[in-house]
mmCIF entry with sequence, helices, sheets and N, C-alpha, C, O atoms, coordinates in Angstrom:
data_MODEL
# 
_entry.id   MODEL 
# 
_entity.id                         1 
_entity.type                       polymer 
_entity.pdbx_number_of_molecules   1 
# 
_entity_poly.entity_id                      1 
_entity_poly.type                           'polypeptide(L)' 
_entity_poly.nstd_linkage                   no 
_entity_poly.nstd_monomer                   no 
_entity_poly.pdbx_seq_one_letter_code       
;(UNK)(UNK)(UNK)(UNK)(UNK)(UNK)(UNK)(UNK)(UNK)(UNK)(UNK)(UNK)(UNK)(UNK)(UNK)(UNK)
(UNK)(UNK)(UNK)(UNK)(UNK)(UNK)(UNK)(UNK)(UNK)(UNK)(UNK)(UNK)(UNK)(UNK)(UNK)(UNK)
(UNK)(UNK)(UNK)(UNK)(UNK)(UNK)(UNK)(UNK)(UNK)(UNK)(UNK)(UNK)(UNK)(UNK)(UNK)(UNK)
(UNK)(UNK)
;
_entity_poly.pdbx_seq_one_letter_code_can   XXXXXXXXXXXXXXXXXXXXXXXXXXXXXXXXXXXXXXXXXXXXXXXXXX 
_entity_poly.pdbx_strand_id                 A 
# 
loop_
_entity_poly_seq.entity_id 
_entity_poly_seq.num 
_entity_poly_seq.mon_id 
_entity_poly_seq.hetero 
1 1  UNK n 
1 2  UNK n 
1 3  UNK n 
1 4  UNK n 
1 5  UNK n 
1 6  UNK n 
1 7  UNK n 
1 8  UNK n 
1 9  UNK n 
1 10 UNK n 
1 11 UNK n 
1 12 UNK n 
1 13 UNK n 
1 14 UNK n 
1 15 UNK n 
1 16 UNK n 
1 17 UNK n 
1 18 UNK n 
1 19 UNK n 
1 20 UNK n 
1 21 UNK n 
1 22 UNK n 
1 23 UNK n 
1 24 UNK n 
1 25 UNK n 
1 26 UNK n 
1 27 UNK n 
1 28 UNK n 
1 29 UNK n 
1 30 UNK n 
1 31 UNK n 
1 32 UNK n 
1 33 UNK n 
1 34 UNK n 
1 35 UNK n 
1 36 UNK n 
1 37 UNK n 
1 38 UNK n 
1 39 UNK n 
1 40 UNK n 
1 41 UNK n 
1 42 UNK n 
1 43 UNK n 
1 44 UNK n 
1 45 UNK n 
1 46 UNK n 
1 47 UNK n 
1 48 UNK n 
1 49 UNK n 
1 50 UNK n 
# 
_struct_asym.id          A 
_struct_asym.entity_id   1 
# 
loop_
_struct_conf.conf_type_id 
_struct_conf.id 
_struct_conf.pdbx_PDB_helix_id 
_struct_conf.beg_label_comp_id 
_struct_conf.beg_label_asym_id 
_struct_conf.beg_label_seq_id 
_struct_conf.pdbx_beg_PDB_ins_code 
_struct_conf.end_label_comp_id 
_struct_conf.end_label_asym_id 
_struct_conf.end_label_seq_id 
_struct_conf.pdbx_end_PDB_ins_code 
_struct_conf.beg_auth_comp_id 
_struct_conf.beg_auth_asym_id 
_struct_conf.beg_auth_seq_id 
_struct_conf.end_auth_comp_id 
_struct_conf.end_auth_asym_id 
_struct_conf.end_auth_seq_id 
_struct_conf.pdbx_PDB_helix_class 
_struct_conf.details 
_struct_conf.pdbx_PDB_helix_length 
HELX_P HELX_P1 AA1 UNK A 5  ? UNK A 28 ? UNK A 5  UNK A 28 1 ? 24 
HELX_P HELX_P2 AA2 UNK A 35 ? UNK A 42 ? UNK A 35 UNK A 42 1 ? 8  
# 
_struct_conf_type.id          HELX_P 
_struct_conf_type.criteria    ? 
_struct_conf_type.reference   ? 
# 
loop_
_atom_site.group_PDB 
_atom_site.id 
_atom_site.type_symbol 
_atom_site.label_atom_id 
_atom_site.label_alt_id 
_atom_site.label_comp_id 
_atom_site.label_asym_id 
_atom_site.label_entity_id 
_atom_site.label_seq_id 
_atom_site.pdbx_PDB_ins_code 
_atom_site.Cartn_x 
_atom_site.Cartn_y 
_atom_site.Cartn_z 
_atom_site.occupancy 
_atom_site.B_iso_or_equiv 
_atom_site.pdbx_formal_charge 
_atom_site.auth_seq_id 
_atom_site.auth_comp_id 
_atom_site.auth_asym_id 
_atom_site.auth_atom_id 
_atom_site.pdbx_PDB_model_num 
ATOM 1   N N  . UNK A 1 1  ? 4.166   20.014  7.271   1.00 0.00 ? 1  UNK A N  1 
ATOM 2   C CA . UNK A 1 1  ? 5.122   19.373  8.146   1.00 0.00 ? 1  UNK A CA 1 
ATOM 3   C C  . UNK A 1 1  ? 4.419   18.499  9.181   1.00 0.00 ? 1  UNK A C  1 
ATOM 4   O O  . UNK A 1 1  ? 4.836   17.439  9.649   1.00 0.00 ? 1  UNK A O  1 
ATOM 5   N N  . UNK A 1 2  ? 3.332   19.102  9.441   1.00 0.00 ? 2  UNK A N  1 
ATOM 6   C CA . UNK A 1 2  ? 2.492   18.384  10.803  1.00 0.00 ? 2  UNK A CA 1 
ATOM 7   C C  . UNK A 1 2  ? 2.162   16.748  10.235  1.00 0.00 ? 2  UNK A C  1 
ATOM 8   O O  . UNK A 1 2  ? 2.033   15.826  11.040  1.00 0.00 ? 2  UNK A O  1 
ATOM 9   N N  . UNK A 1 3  ? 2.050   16.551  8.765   1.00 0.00 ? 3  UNK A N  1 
ATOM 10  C CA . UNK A 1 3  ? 1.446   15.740  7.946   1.00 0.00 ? 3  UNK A CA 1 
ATOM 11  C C  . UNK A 1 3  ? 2.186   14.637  7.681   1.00 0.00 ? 3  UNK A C  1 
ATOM 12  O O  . UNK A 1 3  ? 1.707   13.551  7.354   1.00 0.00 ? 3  UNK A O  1 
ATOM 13  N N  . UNK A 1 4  ? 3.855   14.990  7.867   1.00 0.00 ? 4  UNK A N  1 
ATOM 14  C CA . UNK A 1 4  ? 4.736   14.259  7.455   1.00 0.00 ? 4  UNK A CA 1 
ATOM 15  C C  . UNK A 1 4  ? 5.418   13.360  9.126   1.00 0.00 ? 4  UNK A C  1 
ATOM 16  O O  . UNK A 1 4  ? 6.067   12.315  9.182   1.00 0.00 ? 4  UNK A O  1 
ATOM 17  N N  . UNK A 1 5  ? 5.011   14.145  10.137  1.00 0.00 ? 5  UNK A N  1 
ATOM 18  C CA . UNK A 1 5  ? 4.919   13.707  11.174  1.00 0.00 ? 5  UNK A CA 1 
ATOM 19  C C  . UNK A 1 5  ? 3.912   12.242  11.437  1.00 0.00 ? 5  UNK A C  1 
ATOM 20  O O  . UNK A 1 5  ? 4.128   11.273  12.165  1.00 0.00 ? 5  UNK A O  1 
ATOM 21  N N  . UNK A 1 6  ? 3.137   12.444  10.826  1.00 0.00 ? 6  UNK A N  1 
ATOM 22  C CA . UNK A 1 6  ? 1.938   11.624  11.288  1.00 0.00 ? 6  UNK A CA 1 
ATOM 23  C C  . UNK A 1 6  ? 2.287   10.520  9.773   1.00 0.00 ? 6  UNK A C  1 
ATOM 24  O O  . UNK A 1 6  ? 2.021   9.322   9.871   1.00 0.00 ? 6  UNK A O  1 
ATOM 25  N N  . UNK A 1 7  ? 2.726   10.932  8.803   1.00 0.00 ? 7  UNK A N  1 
ATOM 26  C CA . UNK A 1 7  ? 2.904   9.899   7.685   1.00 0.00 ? 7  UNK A CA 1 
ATOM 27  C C  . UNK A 1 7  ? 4.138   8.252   8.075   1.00 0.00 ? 7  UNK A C  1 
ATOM 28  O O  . UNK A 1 7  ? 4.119   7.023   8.013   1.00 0.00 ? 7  UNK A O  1 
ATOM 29  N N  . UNK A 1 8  ? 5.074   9.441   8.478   1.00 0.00 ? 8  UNK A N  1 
ATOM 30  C CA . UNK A 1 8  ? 6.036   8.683   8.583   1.00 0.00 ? 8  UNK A CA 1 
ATOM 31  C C  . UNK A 1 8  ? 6.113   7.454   9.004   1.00 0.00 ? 8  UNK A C  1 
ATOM 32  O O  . UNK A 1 8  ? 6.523   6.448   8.426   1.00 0.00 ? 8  UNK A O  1 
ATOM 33  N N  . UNK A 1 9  ? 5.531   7.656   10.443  1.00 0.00 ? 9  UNK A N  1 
ATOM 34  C CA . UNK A 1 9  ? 5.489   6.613   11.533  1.00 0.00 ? 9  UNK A CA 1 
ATOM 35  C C  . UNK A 1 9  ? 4.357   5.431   10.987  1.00 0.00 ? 9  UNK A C  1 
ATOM 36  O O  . UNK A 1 9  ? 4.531   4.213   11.041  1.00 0.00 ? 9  UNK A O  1 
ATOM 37  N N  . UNK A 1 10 ? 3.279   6.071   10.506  1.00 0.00 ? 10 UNK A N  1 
ATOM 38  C CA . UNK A 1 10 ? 1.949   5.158   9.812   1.00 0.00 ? 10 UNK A CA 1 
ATOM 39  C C  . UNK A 1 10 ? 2.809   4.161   9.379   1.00 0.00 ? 10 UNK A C  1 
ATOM 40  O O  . UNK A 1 10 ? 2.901   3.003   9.785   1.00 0.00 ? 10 UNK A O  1 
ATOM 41  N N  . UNK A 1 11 ? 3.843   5.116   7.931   1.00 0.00 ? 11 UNK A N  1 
ATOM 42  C CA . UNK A 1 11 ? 4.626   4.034   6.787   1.00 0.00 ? 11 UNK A CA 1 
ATOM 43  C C  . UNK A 1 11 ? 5.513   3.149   7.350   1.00 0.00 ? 11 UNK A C  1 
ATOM 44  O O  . UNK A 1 11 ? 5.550   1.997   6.917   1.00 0.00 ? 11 UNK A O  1 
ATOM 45  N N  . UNK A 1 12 ? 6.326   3.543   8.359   1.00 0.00 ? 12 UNK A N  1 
ATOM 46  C CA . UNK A 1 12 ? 7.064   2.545   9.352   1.00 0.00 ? 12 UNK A CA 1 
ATOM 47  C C  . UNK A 1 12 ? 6.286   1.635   9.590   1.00 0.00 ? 12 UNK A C  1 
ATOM 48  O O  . UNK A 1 12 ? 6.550   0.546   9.081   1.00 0.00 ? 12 UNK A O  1 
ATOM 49  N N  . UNK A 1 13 ? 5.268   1.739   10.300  1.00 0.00 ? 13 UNK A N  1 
ATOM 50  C CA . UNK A 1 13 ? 4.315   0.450   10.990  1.00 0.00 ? 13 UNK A CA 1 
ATOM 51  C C  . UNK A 1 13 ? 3.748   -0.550  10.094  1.00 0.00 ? 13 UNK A C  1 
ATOM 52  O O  . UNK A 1 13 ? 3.703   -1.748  10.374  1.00 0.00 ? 13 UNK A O  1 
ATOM 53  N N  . UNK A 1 14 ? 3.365   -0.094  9.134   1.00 0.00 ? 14 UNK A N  1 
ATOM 54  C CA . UNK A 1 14 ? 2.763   -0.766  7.782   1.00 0.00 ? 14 UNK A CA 1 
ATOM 55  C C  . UNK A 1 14 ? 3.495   -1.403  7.104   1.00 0.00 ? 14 UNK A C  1 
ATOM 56  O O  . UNK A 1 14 ? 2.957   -2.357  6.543   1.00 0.00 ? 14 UNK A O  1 
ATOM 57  N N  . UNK A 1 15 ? 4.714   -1.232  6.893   1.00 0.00 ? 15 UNK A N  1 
ATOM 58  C CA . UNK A 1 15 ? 6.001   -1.738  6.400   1.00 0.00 ? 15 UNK A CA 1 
ATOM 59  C C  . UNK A 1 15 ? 6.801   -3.047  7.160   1.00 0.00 ? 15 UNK A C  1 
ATOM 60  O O  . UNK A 1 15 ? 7.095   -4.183  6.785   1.00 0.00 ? 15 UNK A O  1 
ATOM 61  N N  . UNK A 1 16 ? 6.977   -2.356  8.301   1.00 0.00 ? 16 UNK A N  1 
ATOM 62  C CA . UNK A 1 16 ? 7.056   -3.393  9.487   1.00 0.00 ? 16 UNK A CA 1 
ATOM 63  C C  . UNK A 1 16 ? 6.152   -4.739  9.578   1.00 0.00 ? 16 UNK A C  1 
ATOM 64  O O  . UNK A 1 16 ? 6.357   -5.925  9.832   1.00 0.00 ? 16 UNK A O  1 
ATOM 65  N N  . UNK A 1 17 ? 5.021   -3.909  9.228   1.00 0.00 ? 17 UNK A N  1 
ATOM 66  C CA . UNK A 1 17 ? 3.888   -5.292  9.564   1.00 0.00 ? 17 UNK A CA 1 
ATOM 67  C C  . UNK A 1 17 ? 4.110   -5.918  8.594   1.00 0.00 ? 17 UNK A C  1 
ATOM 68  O O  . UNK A 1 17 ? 4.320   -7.114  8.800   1.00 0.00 ? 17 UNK A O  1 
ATOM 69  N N  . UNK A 1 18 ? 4.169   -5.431  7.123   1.00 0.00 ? 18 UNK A N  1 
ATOM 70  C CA . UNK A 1 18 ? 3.813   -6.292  6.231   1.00 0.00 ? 18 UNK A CA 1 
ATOM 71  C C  . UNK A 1 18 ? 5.124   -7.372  5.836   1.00 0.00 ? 18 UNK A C  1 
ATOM 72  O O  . UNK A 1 18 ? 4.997   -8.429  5.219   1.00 0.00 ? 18 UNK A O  1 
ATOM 73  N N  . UNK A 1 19 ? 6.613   -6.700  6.458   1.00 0.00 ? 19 UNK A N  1 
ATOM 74  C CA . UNK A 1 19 ? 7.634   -7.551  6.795   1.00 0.00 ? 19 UNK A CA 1 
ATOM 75  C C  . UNK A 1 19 ? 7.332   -8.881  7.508   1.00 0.00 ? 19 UNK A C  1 
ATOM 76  O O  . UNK A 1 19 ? 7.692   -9.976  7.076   1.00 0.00 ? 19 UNK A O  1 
ATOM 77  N N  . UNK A 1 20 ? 6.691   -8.697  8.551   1.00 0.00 ? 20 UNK A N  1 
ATOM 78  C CA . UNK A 1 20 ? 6.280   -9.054  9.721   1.00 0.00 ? 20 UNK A CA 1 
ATOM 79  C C  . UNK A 1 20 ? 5.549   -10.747 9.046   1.00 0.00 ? 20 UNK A C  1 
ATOM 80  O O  . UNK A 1 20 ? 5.986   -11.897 9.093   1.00 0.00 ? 20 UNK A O  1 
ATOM 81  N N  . UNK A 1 21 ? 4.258   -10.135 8.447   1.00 0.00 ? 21 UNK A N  1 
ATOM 82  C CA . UNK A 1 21 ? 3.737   -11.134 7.878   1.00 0.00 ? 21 UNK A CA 1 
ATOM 83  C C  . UNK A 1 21 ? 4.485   -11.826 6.605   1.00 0.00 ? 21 UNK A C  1 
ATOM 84  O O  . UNK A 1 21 ? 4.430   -13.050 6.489   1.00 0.00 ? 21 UNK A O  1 
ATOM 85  N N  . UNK A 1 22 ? 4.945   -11.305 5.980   1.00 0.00 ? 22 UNK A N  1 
ATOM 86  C CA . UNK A 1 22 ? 5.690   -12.343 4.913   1.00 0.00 ? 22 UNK A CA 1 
ATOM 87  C C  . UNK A 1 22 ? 6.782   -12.893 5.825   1.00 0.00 ? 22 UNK A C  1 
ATOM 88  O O  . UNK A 1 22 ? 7.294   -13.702 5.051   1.00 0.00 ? 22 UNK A O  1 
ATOM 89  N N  . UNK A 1 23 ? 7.582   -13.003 7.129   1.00 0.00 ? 23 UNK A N  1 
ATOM 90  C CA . UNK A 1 23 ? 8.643   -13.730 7.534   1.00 0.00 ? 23 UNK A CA 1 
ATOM 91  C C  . UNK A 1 23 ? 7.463   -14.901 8.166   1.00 0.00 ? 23 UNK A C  1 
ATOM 92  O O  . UNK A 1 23 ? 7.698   -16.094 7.976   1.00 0.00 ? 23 UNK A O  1 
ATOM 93  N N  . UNK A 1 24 ? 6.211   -14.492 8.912   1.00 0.00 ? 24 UNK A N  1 
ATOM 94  C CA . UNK A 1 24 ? 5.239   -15.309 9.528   1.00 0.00 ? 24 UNK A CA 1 
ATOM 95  C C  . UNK A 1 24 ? 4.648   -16.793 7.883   1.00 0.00 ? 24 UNK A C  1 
ATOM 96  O O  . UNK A 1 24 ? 4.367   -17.989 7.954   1.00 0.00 ? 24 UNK A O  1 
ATOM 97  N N  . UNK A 1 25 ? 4.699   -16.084 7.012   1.00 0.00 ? 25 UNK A N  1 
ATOM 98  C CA . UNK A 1 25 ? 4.350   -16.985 6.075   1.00 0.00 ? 25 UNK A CA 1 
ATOM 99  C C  . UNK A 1 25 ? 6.045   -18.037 5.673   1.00 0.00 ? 25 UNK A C  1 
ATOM 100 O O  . UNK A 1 25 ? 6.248   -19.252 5.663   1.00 0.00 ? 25 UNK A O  1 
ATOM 101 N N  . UNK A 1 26 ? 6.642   -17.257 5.492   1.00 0.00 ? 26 UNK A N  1 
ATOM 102 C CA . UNK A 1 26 ? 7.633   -18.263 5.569   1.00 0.00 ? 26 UNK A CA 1 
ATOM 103 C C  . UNK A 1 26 ? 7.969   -19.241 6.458   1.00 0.00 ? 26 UNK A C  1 
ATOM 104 O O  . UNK A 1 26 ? 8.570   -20.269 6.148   1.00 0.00 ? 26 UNK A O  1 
ATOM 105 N N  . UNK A 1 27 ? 7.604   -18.956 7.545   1.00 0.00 ? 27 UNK A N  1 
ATOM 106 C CA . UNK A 1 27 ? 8.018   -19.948 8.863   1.00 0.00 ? 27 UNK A CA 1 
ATOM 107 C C  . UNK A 1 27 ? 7.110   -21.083 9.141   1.00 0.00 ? 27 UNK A C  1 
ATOM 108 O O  . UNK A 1 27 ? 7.193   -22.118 9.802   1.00 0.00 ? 27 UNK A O  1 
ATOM 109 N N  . UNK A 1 28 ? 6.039   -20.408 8.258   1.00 0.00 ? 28 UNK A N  1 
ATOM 110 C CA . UNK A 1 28 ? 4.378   -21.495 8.286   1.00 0.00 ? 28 UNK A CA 1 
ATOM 111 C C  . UNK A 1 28 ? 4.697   -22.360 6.820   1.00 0.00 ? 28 UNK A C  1 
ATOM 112 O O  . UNK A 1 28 ? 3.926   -23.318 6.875   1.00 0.00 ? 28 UNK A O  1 
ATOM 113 N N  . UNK A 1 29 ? 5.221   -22.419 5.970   1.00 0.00 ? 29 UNK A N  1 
ATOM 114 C CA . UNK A 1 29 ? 5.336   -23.182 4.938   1.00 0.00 ? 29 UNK A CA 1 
ATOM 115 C C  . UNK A 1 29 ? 4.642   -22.710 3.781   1.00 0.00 ? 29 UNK A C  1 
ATOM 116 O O  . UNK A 1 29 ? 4.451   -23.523 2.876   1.00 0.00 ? 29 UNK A O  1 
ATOM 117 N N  . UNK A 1 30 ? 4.231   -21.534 3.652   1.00 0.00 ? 30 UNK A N  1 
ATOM 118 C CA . UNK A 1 30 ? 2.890   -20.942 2.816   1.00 0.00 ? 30 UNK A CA 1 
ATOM 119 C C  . UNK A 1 30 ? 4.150   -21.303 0.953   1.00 0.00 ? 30 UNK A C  1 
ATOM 120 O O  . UNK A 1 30 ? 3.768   -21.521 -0.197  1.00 0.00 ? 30 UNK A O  1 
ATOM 121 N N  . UNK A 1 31 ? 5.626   -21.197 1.540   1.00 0.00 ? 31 UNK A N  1 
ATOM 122 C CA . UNK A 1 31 ? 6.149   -21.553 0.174   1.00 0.00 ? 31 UNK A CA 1 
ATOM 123 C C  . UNK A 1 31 ? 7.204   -22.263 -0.562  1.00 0.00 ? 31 UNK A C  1 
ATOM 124 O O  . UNK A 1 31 ? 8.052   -22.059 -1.430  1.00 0.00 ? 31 UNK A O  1 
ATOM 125 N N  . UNK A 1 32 ? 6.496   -23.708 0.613   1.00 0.00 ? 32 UNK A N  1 
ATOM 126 C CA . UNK A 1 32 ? 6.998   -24.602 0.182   1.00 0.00 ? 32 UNK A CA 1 
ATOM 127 C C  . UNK A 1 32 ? 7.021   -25.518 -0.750  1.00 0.00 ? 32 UNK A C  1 
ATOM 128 O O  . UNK A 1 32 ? 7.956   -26.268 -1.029  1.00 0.00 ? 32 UNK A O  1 
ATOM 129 N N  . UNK A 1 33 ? 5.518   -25.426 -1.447  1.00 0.00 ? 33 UNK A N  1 
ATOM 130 C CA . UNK A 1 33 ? 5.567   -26.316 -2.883  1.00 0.00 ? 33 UNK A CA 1 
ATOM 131 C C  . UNK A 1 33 ? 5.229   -25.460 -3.691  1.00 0.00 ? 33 UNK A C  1 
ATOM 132 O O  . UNK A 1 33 ? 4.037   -25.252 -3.464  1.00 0.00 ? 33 UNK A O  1 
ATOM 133 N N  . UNK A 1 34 ? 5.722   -24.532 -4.892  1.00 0.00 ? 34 UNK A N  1 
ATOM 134 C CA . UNK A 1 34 ? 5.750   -23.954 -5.629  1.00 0.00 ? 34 UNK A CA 1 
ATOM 135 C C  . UNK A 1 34 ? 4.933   -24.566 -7.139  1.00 0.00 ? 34 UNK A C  1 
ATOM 136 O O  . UNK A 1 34 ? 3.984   -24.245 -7.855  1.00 0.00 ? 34 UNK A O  1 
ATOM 137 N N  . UNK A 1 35 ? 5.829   -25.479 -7.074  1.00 0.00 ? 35 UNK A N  1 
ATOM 138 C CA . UNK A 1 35 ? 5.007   -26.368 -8.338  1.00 0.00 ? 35 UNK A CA 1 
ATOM 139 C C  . UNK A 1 35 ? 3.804   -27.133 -8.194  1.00 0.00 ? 35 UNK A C  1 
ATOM 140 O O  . UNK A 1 35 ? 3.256   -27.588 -9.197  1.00 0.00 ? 35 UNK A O  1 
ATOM 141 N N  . UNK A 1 36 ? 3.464   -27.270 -7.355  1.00 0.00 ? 36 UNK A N  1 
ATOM 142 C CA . UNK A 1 36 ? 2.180   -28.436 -6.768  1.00 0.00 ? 36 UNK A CA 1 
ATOM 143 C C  . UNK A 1 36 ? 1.008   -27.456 -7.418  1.00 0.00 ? 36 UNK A C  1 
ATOM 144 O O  . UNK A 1 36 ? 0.321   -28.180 -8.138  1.00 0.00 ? 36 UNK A O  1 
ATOM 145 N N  . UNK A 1 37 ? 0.700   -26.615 -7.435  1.00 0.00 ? 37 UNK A N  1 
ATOM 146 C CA . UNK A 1 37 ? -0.418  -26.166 -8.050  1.00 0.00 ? 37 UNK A CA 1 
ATOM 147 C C  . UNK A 1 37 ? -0.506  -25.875 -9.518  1.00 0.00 ? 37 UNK A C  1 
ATOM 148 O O  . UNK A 1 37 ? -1.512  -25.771 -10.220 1.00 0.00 ? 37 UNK A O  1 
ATOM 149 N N  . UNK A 1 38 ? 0.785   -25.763 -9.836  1.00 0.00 ? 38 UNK A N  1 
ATOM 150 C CA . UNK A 1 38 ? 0.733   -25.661 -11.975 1.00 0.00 ? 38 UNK A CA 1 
ATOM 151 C C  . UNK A 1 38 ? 0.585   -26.966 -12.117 1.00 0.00 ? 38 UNK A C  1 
ATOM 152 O O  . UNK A 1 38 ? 0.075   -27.313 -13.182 1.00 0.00 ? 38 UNK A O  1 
ATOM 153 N N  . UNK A 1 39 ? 0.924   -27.924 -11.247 1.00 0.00 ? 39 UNK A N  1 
ATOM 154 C CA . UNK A 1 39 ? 0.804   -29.730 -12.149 1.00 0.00 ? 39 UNK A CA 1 
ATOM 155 C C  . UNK A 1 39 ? -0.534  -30.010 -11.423 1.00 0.00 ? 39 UNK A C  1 
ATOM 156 O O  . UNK A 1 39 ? -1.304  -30.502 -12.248 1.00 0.00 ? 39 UNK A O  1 
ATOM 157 N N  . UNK A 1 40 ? -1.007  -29.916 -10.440 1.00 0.00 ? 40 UNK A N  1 
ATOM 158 C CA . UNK A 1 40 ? -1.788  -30.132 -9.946  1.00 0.00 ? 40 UNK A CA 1 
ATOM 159 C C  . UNK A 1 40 ? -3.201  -29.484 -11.201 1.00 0.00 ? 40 UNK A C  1 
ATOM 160 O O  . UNK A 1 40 ? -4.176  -30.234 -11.254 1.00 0.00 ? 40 UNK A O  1 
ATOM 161 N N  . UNK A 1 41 ? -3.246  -28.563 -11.853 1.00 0.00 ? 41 UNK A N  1 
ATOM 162 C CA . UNK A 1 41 ? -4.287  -28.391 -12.497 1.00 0.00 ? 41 UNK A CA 1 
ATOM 163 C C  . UNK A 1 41 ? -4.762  -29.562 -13.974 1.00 0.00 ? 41 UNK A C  1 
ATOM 164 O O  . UNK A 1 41 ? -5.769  -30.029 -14.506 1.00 0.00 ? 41 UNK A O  1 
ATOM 165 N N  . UNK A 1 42 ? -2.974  -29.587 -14.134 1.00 0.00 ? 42 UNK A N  1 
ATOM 166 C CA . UNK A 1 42 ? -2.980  -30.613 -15.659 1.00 0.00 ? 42 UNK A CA 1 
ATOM 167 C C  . UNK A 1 42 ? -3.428  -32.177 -15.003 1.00 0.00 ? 42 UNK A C  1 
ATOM 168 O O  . UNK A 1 42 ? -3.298  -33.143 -15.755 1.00 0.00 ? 42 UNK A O  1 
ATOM 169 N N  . UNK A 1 43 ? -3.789  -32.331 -14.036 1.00 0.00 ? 43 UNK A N  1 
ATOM 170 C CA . UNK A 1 43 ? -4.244  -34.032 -13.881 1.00 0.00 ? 43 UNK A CA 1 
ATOM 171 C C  . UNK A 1 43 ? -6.006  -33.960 -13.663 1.00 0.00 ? 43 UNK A C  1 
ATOM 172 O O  . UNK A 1 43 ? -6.903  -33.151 -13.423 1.00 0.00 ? 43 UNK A O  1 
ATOM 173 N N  . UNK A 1 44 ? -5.836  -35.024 -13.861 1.00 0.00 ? 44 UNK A N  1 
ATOM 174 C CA . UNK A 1 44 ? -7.188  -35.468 -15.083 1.00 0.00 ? 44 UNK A CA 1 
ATOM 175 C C  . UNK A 1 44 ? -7.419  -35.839 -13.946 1.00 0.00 ? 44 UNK A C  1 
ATOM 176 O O  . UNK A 1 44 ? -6.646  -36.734 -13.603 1.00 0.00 ? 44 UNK A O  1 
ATOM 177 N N  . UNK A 1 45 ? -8.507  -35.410 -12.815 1.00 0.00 ? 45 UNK A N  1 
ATOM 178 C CA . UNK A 1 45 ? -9.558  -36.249 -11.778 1.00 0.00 ? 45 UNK A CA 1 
ATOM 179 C C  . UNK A 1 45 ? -10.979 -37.084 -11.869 1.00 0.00 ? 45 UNK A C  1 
ATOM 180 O O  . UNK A 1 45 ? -11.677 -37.457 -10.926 1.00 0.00 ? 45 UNK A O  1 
ATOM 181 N N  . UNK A 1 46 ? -11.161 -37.233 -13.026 1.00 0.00 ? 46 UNK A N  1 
ATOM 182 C CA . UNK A 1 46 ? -12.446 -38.130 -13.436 1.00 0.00 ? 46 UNK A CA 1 
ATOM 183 C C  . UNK A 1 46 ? -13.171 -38.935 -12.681 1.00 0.00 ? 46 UNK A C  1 
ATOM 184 O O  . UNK A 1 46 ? -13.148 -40.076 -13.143 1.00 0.00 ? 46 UNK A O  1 
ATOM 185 N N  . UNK A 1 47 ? -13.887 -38.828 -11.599 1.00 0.00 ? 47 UNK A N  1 
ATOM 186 C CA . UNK A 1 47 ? -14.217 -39.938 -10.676 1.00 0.00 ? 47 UNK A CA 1 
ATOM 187 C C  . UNK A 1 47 ? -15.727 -40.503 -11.255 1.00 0.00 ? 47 UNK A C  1 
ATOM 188 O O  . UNK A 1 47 ? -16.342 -41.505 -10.889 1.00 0.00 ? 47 UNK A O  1 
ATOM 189 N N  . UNK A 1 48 ? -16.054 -39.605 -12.178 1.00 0.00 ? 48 UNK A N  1 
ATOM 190 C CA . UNK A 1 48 ? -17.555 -39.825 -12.150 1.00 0.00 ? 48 UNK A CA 1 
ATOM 191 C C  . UNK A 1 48 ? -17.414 -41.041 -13.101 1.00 0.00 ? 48 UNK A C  1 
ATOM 192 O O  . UNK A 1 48 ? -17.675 -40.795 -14.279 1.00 0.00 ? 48 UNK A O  1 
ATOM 193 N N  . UNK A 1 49 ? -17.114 -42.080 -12.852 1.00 0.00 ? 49 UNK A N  1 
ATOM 194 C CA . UNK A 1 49 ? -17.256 -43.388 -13.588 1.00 0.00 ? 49 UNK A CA 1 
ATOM 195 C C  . UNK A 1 49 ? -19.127 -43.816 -13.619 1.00 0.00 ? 49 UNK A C  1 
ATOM 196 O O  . UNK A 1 49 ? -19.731 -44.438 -12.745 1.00 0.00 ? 49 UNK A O  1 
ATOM 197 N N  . UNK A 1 50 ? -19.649 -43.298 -14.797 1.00 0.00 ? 50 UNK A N  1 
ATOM 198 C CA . UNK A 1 50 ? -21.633 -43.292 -14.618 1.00 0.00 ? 50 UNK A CA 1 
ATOM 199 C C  . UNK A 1 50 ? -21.294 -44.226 -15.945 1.00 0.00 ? 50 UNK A C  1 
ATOM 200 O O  . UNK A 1 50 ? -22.209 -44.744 -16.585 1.00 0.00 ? 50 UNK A O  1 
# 
């Protein structure tokens, strides 16, 4: 019981936080272009014109 005392509150806080940070990433833009990185791999950057 002493264990579940001390669990609880941990899991609250940890939960909280990690709420915490995914609303902080939303508000920062972390997911705003979704697609920009799957097309972004298929283009051809070739600069080395030798």
């Amino acid at each position: 019981m002493n264990g579940l005392a001390l669990l609880i509150p941990v899991a609250l806080f940890l939960g909280l936080g990690g709420l915490g940070v995914f609303f902080w990433t939303l508000r920062s833009g972390q997911y705003d272009d979704l697609d920009g990185a799957a097309v972004r791999i298929l283009l051809d950057d070739d600069d080395d014109d030798a």
